[in-house]
Structures are given as structure tokens and as C-alpha cells.
N, C-alpha and C positions, 0 to 999 in steps of 0.2 A: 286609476279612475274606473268606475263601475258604474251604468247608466242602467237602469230598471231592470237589476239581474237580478231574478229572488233564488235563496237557496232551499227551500223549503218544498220544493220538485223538480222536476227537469223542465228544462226551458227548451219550447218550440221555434226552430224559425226555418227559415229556407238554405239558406247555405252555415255552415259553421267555417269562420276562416283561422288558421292558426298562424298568427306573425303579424305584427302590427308595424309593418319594414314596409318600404315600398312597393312592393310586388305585391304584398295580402291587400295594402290600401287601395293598390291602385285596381285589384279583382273588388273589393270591396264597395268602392266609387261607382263602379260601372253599372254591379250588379243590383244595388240600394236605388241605383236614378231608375233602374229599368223595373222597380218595382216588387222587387223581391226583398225579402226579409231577412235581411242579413248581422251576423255578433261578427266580431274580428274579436280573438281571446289571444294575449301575448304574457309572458313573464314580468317585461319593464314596466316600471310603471309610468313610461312616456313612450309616444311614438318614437319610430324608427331605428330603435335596436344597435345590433350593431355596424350596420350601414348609415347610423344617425350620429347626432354629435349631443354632447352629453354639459348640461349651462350648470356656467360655475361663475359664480361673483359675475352675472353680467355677459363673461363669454360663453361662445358657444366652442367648445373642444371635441373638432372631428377625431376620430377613430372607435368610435362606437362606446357607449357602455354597453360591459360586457355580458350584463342576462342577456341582453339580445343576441340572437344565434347566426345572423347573417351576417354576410361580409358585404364590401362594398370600395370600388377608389374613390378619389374626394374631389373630380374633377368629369363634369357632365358631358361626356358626346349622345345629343340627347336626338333619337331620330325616332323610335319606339316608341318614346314618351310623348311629344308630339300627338300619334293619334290618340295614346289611353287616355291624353288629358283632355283633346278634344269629347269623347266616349264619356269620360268621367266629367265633362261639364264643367270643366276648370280650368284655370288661368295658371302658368307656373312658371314666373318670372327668374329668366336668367339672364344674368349678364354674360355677354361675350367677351373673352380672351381677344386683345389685336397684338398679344405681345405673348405667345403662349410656352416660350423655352429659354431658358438661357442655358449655357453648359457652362461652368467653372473646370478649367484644365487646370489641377490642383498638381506642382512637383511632386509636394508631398501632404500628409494629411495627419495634422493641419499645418497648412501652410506658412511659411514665416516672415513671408511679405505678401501682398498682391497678385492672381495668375489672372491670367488671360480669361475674357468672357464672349464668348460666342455666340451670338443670335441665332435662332431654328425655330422651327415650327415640328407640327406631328406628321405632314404631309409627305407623300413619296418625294415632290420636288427637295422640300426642305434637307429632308433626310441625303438628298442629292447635292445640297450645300454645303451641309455638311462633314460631306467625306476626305477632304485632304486635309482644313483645321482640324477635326474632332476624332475621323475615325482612324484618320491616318494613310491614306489610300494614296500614295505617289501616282502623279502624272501619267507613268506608263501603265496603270491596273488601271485608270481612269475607265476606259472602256468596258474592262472586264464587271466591274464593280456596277456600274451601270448596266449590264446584262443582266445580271443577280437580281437588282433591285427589280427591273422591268418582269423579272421573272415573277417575284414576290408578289408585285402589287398587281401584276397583268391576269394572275392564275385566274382561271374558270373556277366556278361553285365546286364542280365534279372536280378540277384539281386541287381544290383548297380539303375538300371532302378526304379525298386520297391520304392527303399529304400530312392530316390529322396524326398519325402516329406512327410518322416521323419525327425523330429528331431533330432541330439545326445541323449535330453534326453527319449525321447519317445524308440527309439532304445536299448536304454542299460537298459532301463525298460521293455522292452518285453524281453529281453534276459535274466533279471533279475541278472544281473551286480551287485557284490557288491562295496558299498559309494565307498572304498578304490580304487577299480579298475575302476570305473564310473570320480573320480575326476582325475585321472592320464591321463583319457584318454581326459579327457577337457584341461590335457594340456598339452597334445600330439597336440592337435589342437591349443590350443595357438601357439605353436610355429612353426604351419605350417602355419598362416595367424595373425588372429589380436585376439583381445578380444571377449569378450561373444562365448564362443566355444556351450553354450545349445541352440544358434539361428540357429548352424551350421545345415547342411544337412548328414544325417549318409550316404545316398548317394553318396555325392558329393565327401566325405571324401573316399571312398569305391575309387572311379573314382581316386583322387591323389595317390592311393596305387598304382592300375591295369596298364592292359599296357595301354596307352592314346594316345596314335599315332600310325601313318600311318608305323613305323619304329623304332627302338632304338633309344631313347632319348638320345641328349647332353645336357646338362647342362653348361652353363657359360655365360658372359658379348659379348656384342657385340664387336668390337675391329677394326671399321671404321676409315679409316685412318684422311678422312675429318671434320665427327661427330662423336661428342664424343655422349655416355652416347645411352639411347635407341633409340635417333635419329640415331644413327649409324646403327640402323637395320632397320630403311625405307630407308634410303639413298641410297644402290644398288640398291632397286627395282625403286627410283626416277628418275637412273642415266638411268636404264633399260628403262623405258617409254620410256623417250624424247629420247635418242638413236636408239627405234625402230619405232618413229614418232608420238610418244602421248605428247598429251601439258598439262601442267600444269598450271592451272589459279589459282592463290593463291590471297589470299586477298579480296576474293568477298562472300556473305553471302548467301547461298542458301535458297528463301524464298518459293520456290513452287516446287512442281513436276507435269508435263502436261500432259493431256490425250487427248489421241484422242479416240473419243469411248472409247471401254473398254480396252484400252491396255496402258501402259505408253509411252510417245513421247519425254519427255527431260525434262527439268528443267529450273525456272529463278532463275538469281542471282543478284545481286546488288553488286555494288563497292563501294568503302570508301565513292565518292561522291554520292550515290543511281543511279548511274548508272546505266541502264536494260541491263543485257546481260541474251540471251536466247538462250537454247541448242537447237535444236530437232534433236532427236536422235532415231534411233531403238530398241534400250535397254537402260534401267536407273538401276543402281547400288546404294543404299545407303548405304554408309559405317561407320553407326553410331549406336551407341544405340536404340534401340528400343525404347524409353522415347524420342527420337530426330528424330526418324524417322516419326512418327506417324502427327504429329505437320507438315509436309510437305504438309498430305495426304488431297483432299478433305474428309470433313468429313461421305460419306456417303462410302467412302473404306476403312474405319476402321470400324473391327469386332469386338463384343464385346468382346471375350474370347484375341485378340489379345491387348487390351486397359486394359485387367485386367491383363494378364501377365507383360506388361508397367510397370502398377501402382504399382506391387508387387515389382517386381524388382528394379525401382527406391526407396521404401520405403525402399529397405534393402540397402544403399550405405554407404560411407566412407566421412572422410576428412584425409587429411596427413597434419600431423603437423611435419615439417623440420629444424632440425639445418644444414644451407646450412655451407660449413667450408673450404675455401681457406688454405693450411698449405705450407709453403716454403719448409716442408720433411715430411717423416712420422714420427710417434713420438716411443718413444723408450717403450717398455711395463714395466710397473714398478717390475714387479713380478721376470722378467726375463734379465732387460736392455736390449734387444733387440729390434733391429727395427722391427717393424710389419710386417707382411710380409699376413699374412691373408685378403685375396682379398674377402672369402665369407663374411655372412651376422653374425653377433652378437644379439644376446637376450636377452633382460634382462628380465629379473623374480625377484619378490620382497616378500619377507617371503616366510613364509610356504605356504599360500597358493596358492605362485606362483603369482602373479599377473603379469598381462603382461604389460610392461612400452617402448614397444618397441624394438629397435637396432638400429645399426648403419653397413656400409661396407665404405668401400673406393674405389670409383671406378675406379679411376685413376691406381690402380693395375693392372686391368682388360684392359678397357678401355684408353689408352694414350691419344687421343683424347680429353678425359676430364679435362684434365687439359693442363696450359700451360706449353712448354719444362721445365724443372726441377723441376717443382712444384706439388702438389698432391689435389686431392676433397676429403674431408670427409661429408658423408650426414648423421647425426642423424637422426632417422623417427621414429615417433609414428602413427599409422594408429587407427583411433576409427569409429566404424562401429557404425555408428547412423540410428536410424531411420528420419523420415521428421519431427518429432516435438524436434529431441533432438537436442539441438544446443548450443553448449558448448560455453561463452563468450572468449572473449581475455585475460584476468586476467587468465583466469585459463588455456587457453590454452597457453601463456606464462611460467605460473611456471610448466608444465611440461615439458617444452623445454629447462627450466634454469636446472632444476634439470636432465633431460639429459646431458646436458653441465659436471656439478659438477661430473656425476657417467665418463664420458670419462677424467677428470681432477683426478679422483684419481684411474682408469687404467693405465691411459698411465703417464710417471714418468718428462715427457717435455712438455707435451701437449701445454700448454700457449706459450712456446718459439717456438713453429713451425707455431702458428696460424699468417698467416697474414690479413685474416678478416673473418668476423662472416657476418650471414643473416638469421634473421627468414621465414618461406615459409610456409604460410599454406594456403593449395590445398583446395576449400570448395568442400563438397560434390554437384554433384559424382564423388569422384576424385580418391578412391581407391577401388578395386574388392571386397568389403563387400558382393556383391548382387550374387558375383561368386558362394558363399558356400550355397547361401541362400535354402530353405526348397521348390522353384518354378520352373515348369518346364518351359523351355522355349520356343521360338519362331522358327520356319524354317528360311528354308532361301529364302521363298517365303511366298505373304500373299495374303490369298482367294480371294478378290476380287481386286486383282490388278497385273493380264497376263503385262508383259513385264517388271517386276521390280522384282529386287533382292534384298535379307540384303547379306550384306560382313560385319559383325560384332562382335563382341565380345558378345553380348547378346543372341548369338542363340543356339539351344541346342546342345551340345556338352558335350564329356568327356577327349576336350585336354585342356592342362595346361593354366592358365590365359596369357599368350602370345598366345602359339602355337596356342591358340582357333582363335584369328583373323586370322592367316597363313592358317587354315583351311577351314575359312570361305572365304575369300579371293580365295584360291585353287578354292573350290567348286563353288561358285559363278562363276569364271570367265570360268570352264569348262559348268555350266548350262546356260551361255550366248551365248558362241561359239557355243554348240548343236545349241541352240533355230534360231542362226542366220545364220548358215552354209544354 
């Protein structure tokens, strides 16, 4: 979509924003109410990128289509967002989580009867319920284990700051942790993000404890009337733009960013047919990864220490491997005959020593949008945080998707009679927040040698949640533009 973009000279306006994700929209929103003249220029030719979810026959299928260059998780601790929606003049309806974890304690994977399913929440308490079912933690570490946690969630700013690049294992090794209490707490972190918990950050992990926003955190699924799934939560602030006079040019591939002297001036972009459309603009906005941003910059306005933060960050990323799963109902849980009604997230764990094999939610509970009238989305997800050389083939990335399939086939007691189609989805890295927890500190929201340009991104440093962090960045960004251009 292209709203009164001519190509036939360069176009004027006040800020040029690149990423049509929720952090460009939601600088976008802010800066268009306040009167400024603002383009948001992206690749996809829909909002929200790869933090959006991408409608197929009806549903709406989080993990992003992949022009879009942002990541994102698929489930809102929204504190950040709060004031940018307030600021953007928008309304952005979520439904709340009252049921936000289950754990499946899988023998093995997949299972060949029924295992045990454990209620939890994200909270320190929770996470303190459950240490002797889930993490494993005997009676006599009871105490110790609950020192750790209180350590975790208790840290100060300046110790959460510190603690950034550390390890988990390095951490519980200076604190001198015993194995028992050391392995509960790796999967305590499993079950807050993906596998490999000793690449985690003790840090980062200290920040998920702490308060992490601007205000009391809500917790739940977007609930957009129009967009389903996490597109539902750029869609106000998209609605917000063009309502208060900002255009949206979707479709076109941002290949440069312009300077005039030493100050950024706008951007060119290219259309499907390599079309030249050129912004100039008084402030430029990049609303993308840092690994994406960079690749813009003439080469001699990239710093070194900003291009070693890039390359750290991109080496620590994800791929999502997805059983996408259309069901005509919800299926009835075998345990209990009952229809499922649990809207949050599920985990599976496999032996003793816990392995992490993923989950599953339904977000059609959540989110209506997501599916079509009377029908429901089931999303399987396995997230594997790989480094740049590990690269799992298709065979094996398959048979952990089948054998997903097989452990919700002998949970749910109907599962097959509700399916009406099946779709494998795997997101290549960087597609899931692996890089979120990583052991590096990160980037501002401005870079040394480049006056007039912003990040609005996910990548920059921050201690709010893997959403909220673009809402924040977004926020900040479009208030350090306003100053700059007032």
C-alpha cells in the first residue's frame, strides 16, 4: 500500500521512518498526532513485519512474515506500551492471561501415554511453586533455591546492570550454588524462554524478575478486532498514523539512508519494480535490528564497538519451528474430558533432566481475530537458539514437529477429529529473541556518528519485556525526535 507517494521527485516530510513493526508505528503515531509530517517506508506489504502475523484462509499465523526484519515473542507483558498508546491516542485492547503456564512433564518425547501437567505462572512466587514438581529441587535445597530466586528477582538496577555479562553459569558459580540448586535454576530459565539456559544472561534473567516498565504490567494476547494474532497490536497504532496524516508506503525495500553533511536527510527505497522513491526528510527513524540497521549506514558512520555489538547479538539468535493447526473446535483434554479452555502458553519438559521440547497456546482464545467465526488456531512452537554456524537440517527439524504433533495427540482425547488442516512454519533465524537473554550489552537509541537519526528498535538496551522493549523504544525515539525538531 502506497498513500500519495509520487516518484517523479523526492518527497518532503518531517521525519522519514523505516519498519512498519511496532516500534516505527508506534514513533509514528505519536509523532503524526503532534503534528509533524511523517512516511513510515517498510518492505512487507502489511503491517507488522516480522513481529506481525501473516492471514492465510482467515487465520491470522504468528511468527512473522519474513520481508519483515524484526523479531518479536507472541505473548504481551505490556507496560511501555500503556503510555505510547496513551501518547499515540489509542486504544489497544488486550485480553488477560488468568491461566498463563502449564508445564507437561513428558518421560519421553513423544510421549506414549499421558504425563503429568502442572499449573505456574511467570511470577517469582510461581516460579517458587514450582521448584520440587517441575524444577526438581528436594526439600532439603528448599531453602537454598529460594535464596537464588530472592537473589534474582531482588537485584537492584546497578546489580541487574553488572550482572548483564554474566553468564547463568558463571553467576551461580561465583555465588557457589550447589549442582542440585544450579540445575533447577537452568530450568527455571527454560521455561522462561527457549533451551541452552548456561548461554543465558544472570542479568538479563535478574531484569525478567524486577519491575521492567514505565508502570504495572499487564500480561495477555492482543484482541484487535480487525488483526488477529500480534498484528493486532500494531494495527491501532497503523490506524492512528494515517488518521492523524502520516502515510504509509509499504512494499518498497529501504536500500540507503541520506546525509547531508553530517546530519541524516531521509532515505531511498525501491519498489517491487526497482522503482526510486526518495524521502528527504529532517529526521530519520530506523526501526529495525541493529544487524539491519547498520547495512543502511555509509560505511565510515559505523563505529566499531556499534558493529561488534551487531555481530554479538545477531550470533546469539533463534529459528521457530511451528506446527501451524486450523481445529473446527477446541479439543476436549484427555485427562479431564473437558474442553480446553487455557488460553496461556504450555511446556514441555522431557525426563529427568527436563529437556526443553517446546509448547504450544491457542490463540484464538485470546485473540478472535485469529481465527475464522467458529473456528480456533492451535500454534505448536519449538524455538532453538542457535548460534551462526549451527543450522539444524529439515529431517530433523521435521521430526521434532511430528513428535510435537504425537505429545498434543495424546493430551488432548479428540485432537485428530477437530483438526481441519495441518502446516509446518519454520521462521529461519533471526526469527526468535534468543539474542534477548544473550550475555551483550546493547546499543542506544542514537549512534555516534550519525546527528539526525534514531533506533526505534528491539535491539537497544533496555530492561522492558521482549515486546514492551519495542513500545519503549518506539515511546523514546519519537519523544527524542519531537525535542530535536520542535
Amino acid at each position: 500500500m502506497t498513500t500519495g507517494i509520487p516518484y517523479d521527485r523526492p518527497v518532503d516530510c518531517d521525519v522519514a521512518i523505516v519498519g512498519a513493526e511496532l516500534a516505527g508505528l508506534i514513533t509514528g503515531a505519536i509523532l503524526a498526532r503532534r503534528g509533524l509530517d511523517v512516511v513510515v517506508v517498510d518492505k512487507p506489504a502489511q503491517i507488522g513485519g516480522g513481529g506481525g502475523s501473516t492471514l492465510r484462509d482467515g487465520y491470522w499465523l504468528d511468527g512473522g512474515h519474513r520481508d519483515g526484519l524484526d523479531v518479536t515473542d507472541l505473548q504481551v507483558g505490556w507496560s511501555w506500551g500503556r503510555v505510547a498508546a496513551r501518547e499515540a491516542g489509542v486504544s489497544v485492547p488486550l485480553r488477560p492471561v488468568e491461566s498463563p503456564l502449564r508445564v507437561h512433564l513428558l518421560p519421553e518425547f513423544p510421549p506414549k501415554q499421558p504425563a503429568p501437567v502442572v499449573p505456574g505462572d511467570w511470577s517469582p512466587r510461581g516460579f517458587a511453586s514450582l521448584a520440587r514438581d517441575v524444577f526438581g529441587v528436594s526439600e532439603a535445597a528448599m531453602p537454598e533455591f529460594g535464596k537464588v530466586l530472592a537473589a534474582l528477582s531482588g537485584a537492584s538496577p546497578d546489580e541487574r546492570r553488572a550482572a548483564i555479562p554474566q553468564t547463568l553459569v558463571q553467576w551461580l558459580a561465583d555465588g557457589d550454588v550447589s549442582p542440585e540448586v544450579a540445575t533447577a535454576v537452568y530450568t527455571m530459565a527454560k521455561t522462561v524462554f527457549c533451551e541452552y539456559p548456561e548461554r543465558a544472561s544472570a542479568g538479563r534473567l535478574m531484569s525478567f524478575f524486577g519491575a521492567r516498565g514505565a508502570e504495572p504490567m499487564e500480561t495477555g494476547f492482543a484482541d484487535d478486532a480487525e488483526m488477529g494474532g500480534m498484528s493486532g497490536l500494531s494495527a491501532p497504532f497503523a490506524r492512528a498514523l494515517e488518521a492523524s496524516g502520516g502515510r504509509l508506503c509499504l512494499d518498497h525495500e529501504v536500500v540507503e539512508v541520506l546525509f547531508d553533511g553530517d546530519r541524516a536527510s531521509g532515505v531511498v527505497a525501491l519498489d517491487p519494480a526497482q522503482l526510486v522513491l526518495e524521502l528527504r526528510a529532517r529526521a530519520v527513524v530506523l526501526a529495525r535490528p541493529i544487524w539491519d540497521v547498520l547495512p543502511l549506514l555509509p560505511p565510515e558512520r559505523v563505529d566499531p564497538d556499534t558493529a561488534e555489538i551487531s555481530r554479538r547479538l545477531l550470533d546469539e539468535s533463534g529459528d521457530g519451528l511451528s506446527l501451524q493447526v486450523g481445529l473446527e473446535r477446541v479439543p476436549r483434554v484427555r485427562e479431564t474430558g473437558e474442553v480446553d479452555d487455557h488460553a496461556g502458553w504450555n511446556r514441555f519438559f522431557v525426563g529427568e533432566e527436563r529437556s526443553y521440547r517446546g509448547g504450544f497456546h491457542i490463540p484464538s482464545l485470546s485473540s478472535r481475530a485469529s481465527a475464522p467465526p467458529g473456528r480456533h488456531l492451535l500454534q505448536c512452537m519449538i524455538v532453538r537458539w542457535l548460534r551462526a554456524d549451527e543450522r539444524p537440517g529439515w529431517r530433523e527439524t521435521r521430526a521434532s514437529l511430528d513428535a510435537a504433533r504425537e505429545t498434543l495427540r495424546a493430551f488432548y482425547l479428540d485432537y485428530d477429529d477437530c483438526v481441519a488442516w495441518e502446516a509446518y512454519q519454520w521462521v529461519q533465524r533471526p526469527a526468535a529473541m534468543a539474542w534477548f537473554w544473550a550475555p551483550v550489552e546493547r546499543h542506544g537509541l542514537t549512534l555516534p556518528r550519525c546527528p539526525g537519526l534514531w533506533l526505534a528498535t528491539s535491539t537497544f538496551e533496555s530492561e522492558a519485556g521482549p515486546v514492551d522493549i519495542c513500545a519503549q523504544a518506539g515511546l523514546l525515539a519519537a519523544r527524542a525526535v519531537a525535542e530535536d525538531l520542535q
